[in-house]
C-alpha positions in Angstrom: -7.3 -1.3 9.9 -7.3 1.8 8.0 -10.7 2.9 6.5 -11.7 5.3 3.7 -10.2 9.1 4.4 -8.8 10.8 1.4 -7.9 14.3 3.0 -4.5 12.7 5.0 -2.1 11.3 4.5 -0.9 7.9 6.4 2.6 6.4 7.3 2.6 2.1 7.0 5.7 0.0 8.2 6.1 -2.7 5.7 7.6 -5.9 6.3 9.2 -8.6 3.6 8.4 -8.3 0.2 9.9 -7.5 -2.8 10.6 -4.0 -5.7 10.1 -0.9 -5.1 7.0 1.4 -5.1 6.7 4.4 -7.6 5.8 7.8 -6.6 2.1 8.7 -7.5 1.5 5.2 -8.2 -1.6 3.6 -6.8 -1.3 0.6 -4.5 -3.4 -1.7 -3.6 -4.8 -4.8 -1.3 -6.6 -8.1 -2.9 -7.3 -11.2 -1.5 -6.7 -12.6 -5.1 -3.4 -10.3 -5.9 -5.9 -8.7 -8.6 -6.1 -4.6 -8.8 -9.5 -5.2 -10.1 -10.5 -6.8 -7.2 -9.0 -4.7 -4.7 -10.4 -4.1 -1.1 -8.3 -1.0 -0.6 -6.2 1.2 -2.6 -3.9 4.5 -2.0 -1.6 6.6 -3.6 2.1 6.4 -2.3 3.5 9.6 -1.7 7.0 8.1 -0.4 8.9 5.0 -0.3 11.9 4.3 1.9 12.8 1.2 1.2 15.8 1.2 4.1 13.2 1.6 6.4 10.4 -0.1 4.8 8.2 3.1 5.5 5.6 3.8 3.1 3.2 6.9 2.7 0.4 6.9 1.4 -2.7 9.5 0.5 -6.2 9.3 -1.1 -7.0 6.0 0.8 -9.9 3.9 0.1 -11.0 0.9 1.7 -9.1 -1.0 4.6 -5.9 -1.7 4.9 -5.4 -5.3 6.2 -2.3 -5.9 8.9 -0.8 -9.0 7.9 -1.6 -8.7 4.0 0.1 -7.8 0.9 0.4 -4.3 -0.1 0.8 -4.5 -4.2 2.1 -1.9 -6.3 -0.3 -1.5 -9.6 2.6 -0.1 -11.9 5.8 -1.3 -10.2 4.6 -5.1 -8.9 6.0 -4.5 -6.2 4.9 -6.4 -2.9 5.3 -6.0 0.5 3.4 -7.0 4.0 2.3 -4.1 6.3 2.8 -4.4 9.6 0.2 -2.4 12.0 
């Protein structure tokens, strides 16, 4: 669980999904998939996708282990891992 801190900046291991993230681009966590609905959001900073390694800043909300991390622009998906 990650709660709201916008001054850092935070590394997540993802696991399987999908795409790939776009700098700058806000992503997000929703129990229905739906940005509107979101329970946490970020901007990515990086993406890795060899490594699965995401970083993220601006964070808002709580990051859930186990749950979808959606990407608002690319549709990317992934699951973070804690």
């Amino acid at each position: 669980m990650v709660v709201t801190d916008s001054a850092y900046t935070i590394s997540f291991n993802l696991g399987s999904g999908s795409g790939n993230f776009i700098n700058k681009e806000v992503v997000y966590q929703s129990p229905t998939n739906v940005q509107a609905e979101a329970t946490a959001v970020a901007l990515v900073q990086t993406w890795i996708p060899s490594t699965g390694l995401l970083t993220v800043t601006n964070i808002a909300g709580e990051f859930i282990d186990g749950e979808l991390i959606i990407g608002a622009n690319s549709g990317a998906q992934y699951v973070l891992k804690l």
